[in-house]
C-alpha positions in Angstrom: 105.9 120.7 102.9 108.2 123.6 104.1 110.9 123.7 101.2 114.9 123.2 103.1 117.5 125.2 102.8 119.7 124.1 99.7 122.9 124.5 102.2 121.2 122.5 105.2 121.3 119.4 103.2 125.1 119.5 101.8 126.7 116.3 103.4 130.1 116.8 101.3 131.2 119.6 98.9 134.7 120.0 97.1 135.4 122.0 93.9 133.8 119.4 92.0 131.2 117.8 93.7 128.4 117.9 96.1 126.9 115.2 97.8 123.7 116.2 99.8 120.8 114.0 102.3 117.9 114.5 99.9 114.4 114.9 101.6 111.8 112.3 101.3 108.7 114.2 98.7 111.3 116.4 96.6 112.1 114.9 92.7 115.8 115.0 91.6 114.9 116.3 88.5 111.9 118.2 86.9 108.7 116.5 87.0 106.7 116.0 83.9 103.9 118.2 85.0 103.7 121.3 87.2 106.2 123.6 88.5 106.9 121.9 91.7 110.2 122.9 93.7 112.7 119.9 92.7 116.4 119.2 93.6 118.4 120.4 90.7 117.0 123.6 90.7 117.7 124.6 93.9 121.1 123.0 93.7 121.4 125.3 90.5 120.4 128.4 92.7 123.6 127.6 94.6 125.9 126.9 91.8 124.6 127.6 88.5 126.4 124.6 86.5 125.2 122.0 88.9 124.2 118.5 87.3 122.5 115.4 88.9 125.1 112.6 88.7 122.1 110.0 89.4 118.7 110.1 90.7 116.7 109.1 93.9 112.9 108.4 93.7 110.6 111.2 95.1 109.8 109.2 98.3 113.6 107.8 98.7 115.5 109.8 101.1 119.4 109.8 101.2 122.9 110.4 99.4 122.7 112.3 96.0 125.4 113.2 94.1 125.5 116.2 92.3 128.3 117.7 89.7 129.8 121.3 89.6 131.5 121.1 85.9 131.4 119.1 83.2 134.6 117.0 83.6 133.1 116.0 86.9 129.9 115.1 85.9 131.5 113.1 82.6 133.7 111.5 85.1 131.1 110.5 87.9 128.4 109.4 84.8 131.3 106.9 83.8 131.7 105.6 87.4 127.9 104.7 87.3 127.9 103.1 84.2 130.6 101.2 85.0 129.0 100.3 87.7 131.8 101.4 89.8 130.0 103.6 92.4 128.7 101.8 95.5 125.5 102.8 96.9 124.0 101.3 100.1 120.1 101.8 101.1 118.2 100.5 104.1 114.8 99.3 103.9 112.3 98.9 106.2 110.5 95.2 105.2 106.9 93.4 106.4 108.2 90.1 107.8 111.1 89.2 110.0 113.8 87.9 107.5 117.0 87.1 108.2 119.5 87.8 104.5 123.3 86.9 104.5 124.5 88.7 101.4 121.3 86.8 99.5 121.5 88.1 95.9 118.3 88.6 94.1 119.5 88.4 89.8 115.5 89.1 88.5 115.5 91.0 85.1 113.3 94.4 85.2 111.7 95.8 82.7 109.7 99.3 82.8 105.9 99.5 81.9 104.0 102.8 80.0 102.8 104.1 83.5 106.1 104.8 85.3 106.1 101.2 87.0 108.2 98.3 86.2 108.4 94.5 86.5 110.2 91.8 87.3 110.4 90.6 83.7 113.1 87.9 81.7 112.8 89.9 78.8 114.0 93.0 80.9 117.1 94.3 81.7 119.4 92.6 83.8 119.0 93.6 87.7 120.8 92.4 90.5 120.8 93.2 94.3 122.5 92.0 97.3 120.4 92.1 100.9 121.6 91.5 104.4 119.6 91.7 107.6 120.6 94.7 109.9 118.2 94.2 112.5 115.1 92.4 112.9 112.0 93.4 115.0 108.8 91.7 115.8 106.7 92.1 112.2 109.7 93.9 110.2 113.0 93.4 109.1 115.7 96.6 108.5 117.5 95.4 105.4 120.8 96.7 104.4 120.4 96.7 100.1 123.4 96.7 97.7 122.3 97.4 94.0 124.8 96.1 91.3 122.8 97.4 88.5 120.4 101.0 88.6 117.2 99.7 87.2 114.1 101.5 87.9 112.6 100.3 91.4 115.1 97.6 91.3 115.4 97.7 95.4 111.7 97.4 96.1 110.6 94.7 92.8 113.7 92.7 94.3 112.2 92.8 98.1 108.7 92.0 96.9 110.1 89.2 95.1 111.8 87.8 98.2 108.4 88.2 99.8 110.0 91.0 102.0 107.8 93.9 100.3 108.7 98.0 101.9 106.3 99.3 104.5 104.0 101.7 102.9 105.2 100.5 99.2 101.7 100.0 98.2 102.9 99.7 94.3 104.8 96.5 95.4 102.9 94.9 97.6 103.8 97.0 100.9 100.9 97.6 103.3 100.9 101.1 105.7 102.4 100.4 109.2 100.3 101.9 111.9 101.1 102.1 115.2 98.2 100.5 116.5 99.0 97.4 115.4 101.8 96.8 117.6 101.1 99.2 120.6 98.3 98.0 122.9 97.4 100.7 124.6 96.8 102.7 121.7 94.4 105.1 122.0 92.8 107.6 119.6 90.5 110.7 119.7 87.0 110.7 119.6 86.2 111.3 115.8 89.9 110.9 114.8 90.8 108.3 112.2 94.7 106.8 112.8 97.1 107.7 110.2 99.9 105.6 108.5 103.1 105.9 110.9 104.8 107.0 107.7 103.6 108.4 104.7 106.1 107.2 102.0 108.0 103.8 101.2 110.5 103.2 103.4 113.5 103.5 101.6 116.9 105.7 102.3 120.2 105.9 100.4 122.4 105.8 103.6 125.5 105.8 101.8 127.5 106.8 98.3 131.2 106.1 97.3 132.7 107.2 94.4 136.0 108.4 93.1 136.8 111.6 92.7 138.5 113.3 89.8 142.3 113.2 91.3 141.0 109.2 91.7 140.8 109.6 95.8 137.9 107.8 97.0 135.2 109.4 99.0 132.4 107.4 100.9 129.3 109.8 102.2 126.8 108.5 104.7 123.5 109.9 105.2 122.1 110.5 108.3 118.3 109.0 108.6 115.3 111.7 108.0 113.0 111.9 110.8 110.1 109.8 109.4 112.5 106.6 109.1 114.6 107.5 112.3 111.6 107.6 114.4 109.9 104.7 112.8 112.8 102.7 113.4 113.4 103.7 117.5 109.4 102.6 117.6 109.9 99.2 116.6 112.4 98.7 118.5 111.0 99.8 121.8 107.9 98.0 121.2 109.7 94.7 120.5 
């Protein structure tokens, strides 16, 4: 994958913050092995006191927040644990479901080999879904965390039976294209590939206050992969 240009992804930048769509396949942070090209180090290329305020999964897409100085980055870190930041994903779920605010309250707990489970032992974990649009075999679901638990979004859809496309760790099967479009055809030799190759997950939108207390609220355009999954189940409804 062609690294971006840090500056491309910047959605909203002030003196003390910087709030940027990150790319599906790129870690916030540095991963435990290898060298590989991760968010906070090209965000420290730009500005060479940057900190992650949070983090996004590899796959998940979306609005990250990132800090200039330290005050900000205290201040931000306080709004999270205080659970006074809102954050709004979409999800694209197997099953057509139809979710009015329906919150899931399912303790998580994390196991040695960076997965987690639904667990009542765990840490409390609470999401809110609603149903943004429904299709023939999926449902686009608008989640609300209340708590950041690891995978909290996609352990609270697969408990609701509602698992991500392509989330195979939760119970999400591919999506190929072939399975709703009848005239499908493929090459001689060629073997069909999953329509997307991540979980189908994206931060679309971040609000936080700011260190003069003004609110900000930064939405996140849709990457490619999702976009163009999503126009593609809905012309072949």
């Amino acid at each position: 994958m062609k690294q971006p240009d840090f500056q491309d992804l910047i959605l909203f930048e002030d003196d003390d913050y910087i709030v940027i769509n990150k790319p599906p396949f790129l870690a916030t942070l540095d991963e435990r092995v290898g060298g590989a090209p991760n968010i906070l180090r090209m965000a420290r290329a730009y500005h060479a006191d940057m900190q992650a305020c949070h983090r996004l999964d590899k796959e998940t897409s979306g609005a990250l927040a990132l800090a200039k100085n330290p005050e900000a980055y205290r201040h931000l870190s306080m709004q999270f644990e205080n659970r006074e930041v809102k954050k709004n994903y979409h999800a694209l779920a197997w099953g057509v479901h139809h979710f009015d605010n329906k919150l899931v309250d399912r303790s998580i707990e994390t196991t040695t080999k960076g997965k987690a489970r639904l667990a009542y032992k765990g840490k409390a974990a609470e999401t809110y879904f609603t149903t943004l649009e429904t299709f023939a075999k999926h449902t686009l679901v608008q989640c609300v965390p209340v708590t950041g638990r690891m995978h909290q979004i996609r352990l609270h859809l697969m408990y609701l039976q509602a698992p991500i496309v392509n989330d195979i760790l939760y119970g999400g099967e591919e999506f190929f294209l072939s399975s709703l479009k009848k005239k499908f055809n493929m090459k001689t030799g060629e073997e069909e590939q999953p329509f997307i190759k991540r979980f189908a997950l994206h931060a679309a939108q971040l609000s936080f206050a700011r260190l003069d207390g003004e609110g900000v609220t930064v939405e996140a355009p849709y990457p490619k992969d999702f976009r163009v999954l999503v126009e593609n189940l809905r012309q072949l409804q």
